[in-house]
N, C-alpha and C positions, 0 to 999 in steps of 0.2 A: 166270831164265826157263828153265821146262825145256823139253828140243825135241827131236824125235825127224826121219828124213830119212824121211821120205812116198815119195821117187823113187825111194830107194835101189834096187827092186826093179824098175822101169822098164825097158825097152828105149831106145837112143838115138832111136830115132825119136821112140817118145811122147812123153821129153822136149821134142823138136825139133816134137812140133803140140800140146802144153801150152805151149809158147813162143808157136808162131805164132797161141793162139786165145786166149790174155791180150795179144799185141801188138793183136790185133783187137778184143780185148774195150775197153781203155786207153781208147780213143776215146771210146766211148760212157757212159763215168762223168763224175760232178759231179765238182768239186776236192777237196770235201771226202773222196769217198770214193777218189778217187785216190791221196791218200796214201799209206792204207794199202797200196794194191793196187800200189802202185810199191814198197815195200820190199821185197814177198814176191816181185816179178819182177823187179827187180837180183840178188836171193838164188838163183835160178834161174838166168840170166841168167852169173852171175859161179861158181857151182857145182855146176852141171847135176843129177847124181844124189846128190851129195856136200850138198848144201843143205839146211840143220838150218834148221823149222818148228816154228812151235806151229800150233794149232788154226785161228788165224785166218786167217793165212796160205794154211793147203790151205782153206779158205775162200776164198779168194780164187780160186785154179785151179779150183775146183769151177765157181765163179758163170763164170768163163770158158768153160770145159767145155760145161756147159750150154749156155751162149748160142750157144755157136757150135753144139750138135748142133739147137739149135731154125732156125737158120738156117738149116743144110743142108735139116731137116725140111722147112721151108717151098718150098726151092729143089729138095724131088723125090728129094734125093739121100738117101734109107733108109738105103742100108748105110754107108753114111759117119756120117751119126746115129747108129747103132745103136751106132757104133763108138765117139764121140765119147761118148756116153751110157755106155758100159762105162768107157773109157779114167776117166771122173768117179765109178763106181764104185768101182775102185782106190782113188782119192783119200778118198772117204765112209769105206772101210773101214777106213783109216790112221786118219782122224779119228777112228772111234769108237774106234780099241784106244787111241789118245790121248789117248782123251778117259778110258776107262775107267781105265789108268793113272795119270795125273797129274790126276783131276777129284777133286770132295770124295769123302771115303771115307763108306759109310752104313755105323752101329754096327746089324747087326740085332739084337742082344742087348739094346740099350740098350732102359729101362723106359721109358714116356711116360707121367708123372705130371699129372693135369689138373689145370688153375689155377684156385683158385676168385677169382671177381671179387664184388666189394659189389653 
């Protein structure tokens, strides 16, 4: 499994309301999808900016991220949104160089020979 640390670059605070809005978020997921979402927040949890992710993982802080900036949204509070909205930014941005790095490689050189069918 290759993995890269999404946080590394974080302030402790962020860490510390990426915790408390996956603590918040926990709640409101099925079992099934708890799972997952409890392994990437033990990981966080047990190695704050030190905590080696794959893709799914900041997947999972994202979908927190979010919920919690649409809560605020709703509750009036803008700049707290706005913030929680950036802070999930961060996160999105990790995932794409993650993604770009370790995802399938495209040959653009490669020929695309058509198939003929009967």
């Amino acid at each position: 499994m290759i993995n890269c640390k999404p946080l590394a670059h974080l302030k402790h605070i962020e860490i510390g309301q990426i915790i408390q809005a996956m603590h918040c978020y926990r709640d409101n997921l099925k079992l099934s999808e708890s799972c997952v979402f409890d392994i990437s927040f033990k990981n966080i949890l047990n190695n704050h900016c030190l905590a080696k992710m794959d893709g799914m993982q900041m997947k999972s802080i994202i979908d927190a991220l979010n919920w919690r900036a649409m809560k605020l949204m709703y509750l009036g509070e803008y700049e707290r949104f706005i913030y929680y909205r950036c802070l999930s930014g961060k996160i999105v941005s990790s995932l794409k160089v993650f993604q770009e790095v370790n995802g399938p490689k495209i040959n653009k050189n490669a020929v695309c020979t058509p198939i003929q069918t009967a």
